[in-house]
N, CA and C atoms as a LAMMPS dump frame, in Angstrom:
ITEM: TIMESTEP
0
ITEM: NUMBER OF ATOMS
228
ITEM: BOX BOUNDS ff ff ff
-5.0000000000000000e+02 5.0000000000000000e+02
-5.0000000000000000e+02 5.0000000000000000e+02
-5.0000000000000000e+02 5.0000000000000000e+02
ITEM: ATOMS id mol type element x y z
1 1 1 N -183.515 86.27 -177.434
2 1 2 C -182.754 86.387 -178.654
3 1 3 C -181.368 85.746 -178.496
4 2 1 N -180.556 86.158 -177.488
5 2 2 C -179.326 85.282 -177.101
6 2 3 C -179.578 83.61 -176.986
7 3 1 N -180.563 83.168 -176.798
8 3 2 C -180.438 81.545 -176.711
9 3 3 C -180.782 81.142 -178.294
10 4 1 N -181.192 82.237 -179.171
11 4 2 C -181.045 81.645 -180.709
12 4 3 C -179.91 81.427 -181.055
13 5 1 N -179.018 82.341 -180.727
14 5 2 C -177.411 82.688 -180.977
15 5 3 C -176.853 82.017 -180.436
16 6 1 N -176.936 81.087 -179.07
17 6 2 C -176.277 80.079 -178.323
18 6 3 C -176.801 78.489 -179.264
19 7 1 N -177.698 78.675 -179.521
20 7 2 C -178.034 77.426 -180.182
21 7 3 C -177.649 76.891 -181.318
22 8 1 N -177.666 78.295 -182.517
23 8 2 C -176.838 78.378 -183.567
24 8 3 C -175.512 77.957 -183.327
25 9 1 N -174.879 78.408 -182.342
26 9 2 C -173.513 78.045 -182.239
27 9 3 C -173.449 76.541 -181.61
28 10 1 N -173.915 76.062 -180.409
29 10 2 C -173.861 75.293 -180.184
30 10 3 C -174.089 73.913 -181.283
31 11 1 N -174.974 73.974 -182.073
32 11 2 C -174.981 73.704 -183.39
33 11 3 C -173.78 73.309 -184.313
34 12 1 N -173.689 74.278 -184.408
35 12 2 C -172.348 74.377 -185.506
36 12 3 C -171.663 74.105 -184.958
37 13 1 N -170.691 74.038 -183.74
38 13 2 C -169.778 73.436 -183.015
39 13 3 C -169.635 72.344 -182.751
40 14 1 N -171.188 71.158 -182.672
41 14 2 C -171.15 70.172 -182.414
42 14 3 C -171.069 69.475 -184.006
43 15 1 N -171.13 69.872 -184.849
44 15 2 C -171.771 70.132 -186.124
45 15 3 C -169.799 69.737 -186.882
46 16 1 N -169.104 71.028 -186.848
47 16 2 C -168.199 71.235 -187.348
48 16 3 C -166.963 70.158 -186.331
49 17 1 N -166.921 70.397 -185.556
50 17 2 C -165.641 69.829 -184.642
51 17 3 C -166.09 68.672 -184.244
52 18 1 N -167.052 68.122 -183.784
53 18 2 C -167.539 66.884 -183.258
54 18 3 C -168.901 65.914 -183.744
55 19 1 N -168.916 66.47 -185.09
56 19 2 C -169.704 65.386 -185.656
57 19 3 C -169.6 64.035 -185.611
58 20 1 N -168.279 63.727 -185.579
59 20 2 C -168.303 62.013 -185.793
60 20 3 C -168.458 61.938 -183.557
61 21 1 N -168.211 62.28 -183.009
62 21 2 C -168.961 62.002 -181.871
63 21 3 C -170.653 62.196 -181.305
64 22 1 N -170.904 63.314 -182.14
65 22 2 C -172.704 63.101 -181.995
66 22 3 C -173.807 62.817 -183.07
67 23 1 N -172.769 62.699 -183.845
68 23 2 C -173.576 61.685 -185.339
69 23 3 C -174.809 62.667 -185.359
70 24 1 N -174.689 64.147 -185.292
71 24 2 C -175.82 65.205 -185.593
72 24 3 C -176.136 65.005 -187.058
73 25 1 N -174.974 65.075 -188.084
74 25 2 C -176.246 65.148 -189.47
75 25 3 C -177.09 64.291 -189.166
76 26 1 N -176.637 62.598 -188.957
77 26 2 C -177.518 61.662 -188.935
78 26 3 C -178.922 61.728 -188.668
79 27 1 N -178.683 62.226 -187.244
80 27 2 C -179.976 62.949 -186.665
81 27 3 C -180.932 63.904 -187.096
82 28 1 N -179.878 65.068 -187.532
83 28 2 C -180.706 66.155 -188.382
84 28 3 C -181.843 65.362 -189.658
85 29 1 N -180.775 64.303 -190.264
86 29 2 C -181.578 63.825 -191.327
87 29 3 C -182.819 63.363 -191.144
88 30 1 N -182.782 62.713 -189.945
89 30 2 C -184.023 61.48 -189.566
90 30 3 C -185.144 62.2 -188.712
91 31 1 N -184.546 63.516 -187.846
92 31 2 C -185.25 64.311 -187.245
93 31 3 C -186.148 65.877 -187.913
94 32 1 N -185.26 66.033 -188.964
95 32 2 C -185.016 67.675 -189.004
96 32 3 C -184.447 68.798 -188.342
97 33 1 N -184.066 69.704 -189.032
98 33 2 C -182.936 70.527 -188.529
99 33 3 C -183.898 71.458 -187.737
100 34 1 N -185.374 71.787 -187.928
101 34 2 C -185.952 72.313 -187.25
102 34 3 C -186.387 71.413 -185.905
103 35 1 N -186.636 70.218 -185.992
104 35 2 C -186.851 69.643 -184.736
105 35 3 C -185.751 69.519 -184.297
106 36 1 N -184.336 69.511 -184.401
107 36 2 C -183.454 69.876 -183.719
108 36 3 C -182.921 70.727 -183.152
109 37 1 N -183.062 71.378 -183.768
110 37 2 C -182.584 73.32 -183.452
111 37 3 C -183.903 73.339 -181.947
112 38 1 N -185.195 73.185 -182.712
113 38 2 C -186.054 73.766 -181.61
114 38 3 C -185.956 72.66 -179.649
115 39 1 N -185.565 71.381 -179.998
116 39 2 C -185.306 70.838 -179.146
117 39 3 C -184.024 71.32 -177.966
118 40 1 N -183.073 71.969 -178.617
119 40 2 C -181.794 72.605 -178.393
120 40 3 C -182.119 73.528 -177.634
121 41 1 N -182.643 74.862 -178.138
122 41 2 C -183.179 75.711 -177.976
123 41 3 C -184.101 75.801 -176.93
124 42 1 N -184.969 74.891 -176.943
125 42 2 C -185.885 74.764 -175.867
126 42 3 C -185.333 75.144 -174.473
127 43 1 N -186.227 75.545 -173.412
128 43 2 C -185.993 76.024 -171.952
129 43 3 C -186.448 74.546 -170.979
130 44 1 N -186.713 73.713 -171.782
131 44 2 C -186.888 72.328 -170.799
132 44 3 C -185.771 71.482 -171.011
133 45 1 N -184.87 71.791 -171.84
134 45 2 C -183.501 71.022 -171.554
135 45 3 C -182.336 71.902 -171.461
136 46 1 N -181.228 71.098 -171.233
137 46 2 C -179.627 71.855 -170.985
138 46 3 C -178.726 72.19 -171.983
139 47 1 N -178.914 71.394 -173.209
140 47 2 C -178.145 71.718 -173.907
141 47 3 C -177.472 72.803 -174.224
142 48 1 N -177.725 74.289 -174.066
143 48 2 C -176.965 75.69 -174.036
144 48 3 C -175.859 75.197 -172.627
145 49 1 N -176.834 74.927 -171.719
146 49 2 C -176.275 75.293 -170.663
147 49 3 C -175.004 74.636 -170.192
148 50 1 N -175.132 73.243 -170.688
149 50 2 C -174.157 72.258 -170.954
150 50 3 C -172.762 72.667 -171.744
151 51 1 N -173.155 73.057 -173
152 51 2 C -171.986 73.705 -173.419
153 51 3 C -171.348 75.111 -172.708
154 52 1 N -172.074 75.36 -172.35
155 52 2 C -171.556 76.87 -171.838
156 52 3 C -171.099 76.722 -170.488
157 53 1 N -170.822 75.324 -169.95
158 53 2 C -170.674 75.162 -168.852
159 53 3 C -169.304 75.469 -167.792
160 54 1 N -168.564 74.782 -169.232
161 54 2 C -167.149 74.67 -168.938
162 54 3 C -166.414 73.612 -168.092
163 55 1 N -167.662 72.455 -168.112
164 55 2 C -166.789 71.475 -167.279
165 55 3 C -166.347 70.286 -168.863
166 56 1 N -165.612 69.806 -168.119
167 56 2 C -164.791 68.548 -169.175
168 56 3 C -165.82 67.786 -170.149
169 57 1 N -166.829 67.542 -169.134
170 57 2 C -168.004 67.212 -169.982
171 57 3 C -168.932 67.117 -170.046
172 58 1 N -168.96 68.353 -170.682
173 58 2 C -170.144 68.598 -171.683
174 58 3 C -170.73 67.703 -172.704
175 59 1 N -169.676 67.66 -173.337
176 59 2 C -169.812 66.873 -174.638
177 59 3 C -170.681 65.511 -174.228
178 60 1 N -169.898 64.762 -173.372
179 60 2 C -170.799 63.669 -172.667
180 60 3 C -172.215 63.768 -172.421
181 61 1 N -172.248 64.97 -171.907
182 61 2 C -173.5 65.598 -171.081
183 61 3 C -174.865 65.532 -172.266
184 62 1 N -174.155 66.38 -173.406
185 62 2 C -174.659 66.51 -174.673
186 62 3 C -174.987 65.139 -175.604
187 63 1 N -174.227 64.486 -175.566
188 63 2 C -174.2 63.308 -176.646
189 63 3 C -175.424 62.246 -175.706
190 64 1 N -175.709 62.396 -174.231
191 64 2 C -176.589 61.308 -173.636
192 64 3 C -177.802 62.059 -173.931
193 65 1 N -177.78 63.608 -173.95
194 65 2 C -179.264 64.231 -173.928
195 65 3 C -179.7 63.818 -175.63
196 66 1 N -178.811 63.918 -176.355
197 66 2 C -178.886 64.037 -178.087
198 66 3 C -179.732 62.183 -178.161
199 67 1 N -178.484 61.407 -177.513
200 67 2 C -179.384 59.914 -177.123
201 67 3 C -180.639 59.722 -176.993
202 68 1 N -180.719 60.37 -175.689
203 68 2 C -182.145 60.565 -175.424
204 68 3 C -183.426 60.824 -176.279
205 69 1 N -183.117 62.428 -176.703
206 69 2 C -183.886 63.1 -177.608
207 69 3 C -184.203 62.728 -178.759
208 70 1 N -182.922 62.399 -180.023
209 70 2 C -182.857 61.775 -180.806
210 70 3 C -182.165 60.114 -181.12
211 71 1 N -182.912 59.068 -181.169
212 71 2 C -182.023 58.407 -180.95
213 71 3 C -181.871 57.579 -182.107
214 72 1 N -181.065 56.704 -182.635
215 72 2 C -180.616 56.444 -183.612
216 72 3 C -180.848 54.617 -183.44
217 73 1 N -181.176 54.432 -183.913
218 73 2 C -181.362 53.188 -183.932
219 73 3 C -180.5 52.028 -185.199
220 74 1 N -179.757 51.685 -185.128
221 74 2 C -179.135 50.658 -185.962
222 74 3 C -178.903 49.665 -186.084
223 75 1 N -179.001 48.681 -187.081
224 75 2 C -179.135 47.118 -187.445
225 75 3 C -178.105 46.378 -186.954
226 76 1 N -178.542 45.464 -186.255
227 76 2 C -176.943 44.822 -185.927
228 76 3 C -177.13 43.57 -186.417
């Protein structure tokens, strides 16, 4: 039950304060908020753990897994 509540937040944090660094709506849009949430959430990646880490970066940590996971592809 606590890693729903870590995810939610983690969410909204990346969501509210650092959207223009992980371009999450984008993602949400192209992915879904349920395939996102549940990817987050999941016990085969870090993302909780990353944020909850407390080192400098996270965010980094986060934005290569988000890469990974979801990735965004754009026209050049």
């Amino acid at each position: 039950m606590n890693r729903i509540y870590d995810t939610k937040d983690v969410l909204e944090d990346l969501y509210d304060m650092y959207e223009e660094d992980t371009e999450l709506n984008a993602r949400v849009k192209k992915y879904s908020l349920g395939t996102v949430f549940a990817e987050v959430y999941s016990l085969n990646n870090c993302y909780i753990e990353y944020y909850n880490s407390g080192d400098d970066d996270w965010l980094v940590w986060i934005n290569d897994a988000l890469d990974q996971d979801f990735p965004l592809e754009y026209a050049k």
